[in-house]
C-alpha positions as CSV (number, residue, x, y, z in Angstrom):
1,X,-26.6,22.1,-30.0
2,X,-28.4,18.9,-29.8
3,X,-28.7,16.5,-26.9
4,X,-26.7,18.3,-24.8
5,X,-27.1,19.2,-21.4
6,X,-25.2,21.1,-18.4
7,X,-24.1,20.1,-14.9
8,X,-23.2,22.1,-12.4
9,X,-22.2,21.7,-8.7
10,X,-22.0,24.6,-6.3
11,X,-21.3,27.5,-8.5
12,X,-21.8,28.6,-12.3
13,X,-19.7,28.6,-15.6
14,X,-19.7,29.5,-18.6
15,X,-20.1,28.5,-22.1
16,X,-19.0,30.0,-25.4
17,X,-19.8,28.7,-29.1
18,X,-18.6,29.9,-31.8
19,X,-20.7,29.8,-35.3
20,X,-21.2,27.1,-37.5
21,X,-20.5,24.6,-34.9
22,X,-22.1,21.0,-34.5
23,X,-22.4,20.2,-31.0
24,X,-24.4,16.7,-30.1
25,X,-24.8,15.2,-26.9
26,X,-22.2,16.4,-25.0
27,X,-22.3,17.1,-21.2
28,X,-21.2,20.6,-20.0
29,X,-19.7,19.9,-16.6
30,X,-19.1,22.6,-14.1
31,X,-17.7,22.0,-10.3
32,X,-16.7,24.7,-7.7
33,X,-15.9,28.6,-8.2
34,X,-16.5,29.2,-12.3
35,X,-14.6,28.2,-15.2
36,X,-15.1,28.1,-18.5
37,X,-15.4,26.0,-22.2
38,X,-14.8,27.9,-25.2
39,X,-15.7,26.3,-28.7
40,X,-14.5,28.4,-31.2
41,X,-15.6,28.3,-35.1
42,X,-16.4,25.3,-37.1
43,X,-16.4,22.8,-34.4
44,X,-18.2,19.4,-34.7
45,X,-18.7,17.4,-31.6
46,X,-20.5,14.2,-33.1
47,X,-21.1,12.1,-30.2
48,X,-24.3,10.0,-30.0
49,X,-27.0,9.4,-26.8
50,X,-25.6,6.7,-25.3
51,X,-21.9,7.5,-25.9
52,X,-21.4,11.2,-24.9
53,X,-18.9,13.5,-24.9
54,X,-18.4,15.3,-21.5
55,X,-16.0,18.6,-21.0
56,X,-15.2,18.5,-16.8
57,X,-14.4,22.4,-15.6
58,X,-13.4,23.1,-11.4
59,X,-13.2,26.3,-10.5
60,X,-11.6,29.0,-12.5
61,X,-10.2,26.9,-15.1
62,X,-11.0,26.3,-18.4
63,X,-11.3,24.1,-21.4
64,X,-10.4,25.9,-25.2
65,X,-11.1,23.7,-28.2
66,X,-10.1,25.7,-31.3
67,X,-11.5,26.7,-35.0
68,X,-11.8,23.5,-36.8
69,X,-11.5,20.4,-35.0
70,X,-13.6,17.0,-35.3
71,X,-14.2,15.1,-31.8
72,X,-15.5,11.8,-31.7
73,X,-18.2,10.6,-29.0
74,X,-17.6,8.9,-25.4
75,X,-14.5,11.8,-25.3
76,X,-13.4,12.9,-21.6
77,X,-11.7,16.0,-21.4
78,X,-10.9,17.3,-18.0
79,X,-9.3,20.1,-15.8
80,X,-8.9,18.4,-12.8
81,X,-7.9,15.3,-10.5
82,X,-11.3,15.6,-8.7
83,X,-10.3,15.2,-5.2
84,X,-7.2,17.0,-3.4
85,X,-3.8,15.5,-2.9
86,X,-2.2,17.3,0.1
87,X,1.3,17.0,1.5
88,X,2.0,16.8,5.1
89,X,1.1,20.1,5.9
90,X,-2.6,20.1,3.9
91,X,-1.0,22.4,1.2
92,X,-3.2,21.2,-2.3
93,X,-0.7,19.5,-4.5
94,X,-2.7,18.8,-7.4
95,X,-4.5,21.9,-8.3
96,X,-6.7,22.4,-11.7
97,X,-5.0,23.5,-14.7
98,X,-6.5,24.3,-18.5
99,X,-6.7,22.2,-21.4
100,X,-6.3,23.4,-24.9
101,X,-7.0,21.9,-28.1
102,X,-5.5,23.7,-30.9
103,X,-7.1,24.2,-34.1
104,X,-7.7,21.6,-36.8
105,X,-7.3,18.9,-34.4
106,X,-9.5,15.3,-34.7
107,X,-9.9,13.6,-31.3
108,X,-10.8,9.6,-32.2
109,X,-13.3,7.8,-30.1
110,X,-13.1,6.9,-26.4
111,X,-10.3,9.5,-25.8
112,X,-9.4,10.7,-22.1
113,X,-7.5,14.2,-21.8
114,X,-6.0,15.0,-18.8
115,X,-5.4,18.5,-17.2
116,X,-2.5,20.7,-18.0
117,X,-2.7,19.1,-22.0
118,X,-2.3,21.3,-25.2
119,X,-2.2,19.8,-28.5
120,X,-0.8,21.4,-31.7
121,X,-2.7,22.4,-34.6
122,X,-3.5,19.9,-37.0
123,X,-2.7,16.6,-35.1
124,X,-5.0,13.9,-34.3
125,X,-5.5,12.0,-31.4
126,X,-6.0,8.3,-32.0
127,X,-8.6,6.2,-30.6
128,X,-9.0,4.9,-27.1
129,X,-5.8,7.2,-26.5
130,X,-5.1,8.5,-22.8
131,X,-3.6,12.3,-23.0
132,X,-1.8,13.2,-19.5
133,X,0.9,16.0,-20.8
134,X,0.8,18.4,-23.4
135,X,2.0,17.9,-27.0
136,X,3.1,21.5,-28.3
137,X,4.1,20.0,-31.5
138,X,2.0,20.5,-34.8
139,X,1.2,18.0,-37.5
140,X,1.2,14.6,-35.5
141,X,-0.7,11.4,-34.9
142,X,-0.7,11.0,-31.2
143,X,-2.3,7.7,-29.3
144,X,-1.8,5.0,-27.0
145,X,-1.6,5.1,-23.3
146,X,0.1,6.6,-22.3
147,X,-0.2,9.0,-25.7
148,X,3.0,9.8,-27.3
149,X,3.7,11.1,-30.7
150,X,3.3,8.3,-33.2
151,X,3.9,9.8,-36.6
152,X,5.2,13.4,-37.2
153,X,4.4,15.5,-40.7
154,X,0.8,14.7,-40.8
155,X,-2.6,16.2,-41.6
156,X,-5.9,15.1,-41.9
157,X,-9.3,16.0,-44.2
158,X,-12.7,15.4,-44.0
């Protein structure tokens, strides 16, 4: 891990990195009661100084990014809303939820994922793309924003 740092507001989480992973300048955010970031095997993270890539946790949710997967710098990925939506009675409507990246997955540049999302294995995300709902199917080329499915019966290689 290079350049990377970790921020943390009221309570701890925790990390996880599996081996032979490349993880540059990415931001380790933790809010509230906990959570978790798993990066599992074979991970590279390439972002550079000035354009990070930062992984937001609240409370006892967490973020899962899989064996294999290429992400891109200036990447968001995110658990939460940040601040409460509450109906009339001050019941929490919007509460955190985890992300998951399966494996094999490349995330372009300048990509924002939402809570609640999931990808399937061996898609890619395309640049500048804004992920609000999960994507359960393998093998596509997701982007836009909102992201939908732009190609299906895809791949991709270093």
């Amino acid at each position: 891990m290079n350049g990377c740092s970790v921020e943390t507001k009221r309570k701890n989480g925790e990390i996880v990195v599996g081996n032979n992973c490349m993880v540059k300048n990415t931001v380790f955010n933790f809010y509230g009661e906990g959570g978790k970031i798993v990066i599992k095997n074979h991970v590279n993270i390439n972002a550079r100084p000035e354009a990070k890539t930062r992984l937001f946790v609240k409370d006892n949710s967490s973020i899962v990014i899989d064996d294999d997967c290429l992400l891109s710098n200036t990447i968001d990925i995110s658990t939460t809303d940040w601040h409460s939506v509450v109906d009339e009675k001050g019941e929490r409507l919007n509460l955190e939820r985890d992300v998951y990246i399966g494996k094999h997955v490349w995330i372009g540049r300048k990509v924002i994922i939402g809570k609640g999302v999931s990808i399937g294995k061996n898609s890619v995300i395309g640049a500048g793309s804004v992920v609000t709902k999960p994507f359960v199917e393998c093998n596509v080329i997701i982007a836009g924003n909102p992201a939908k499915v732009r190609k299906s019966n895809v791949n991709w290689k270093l």
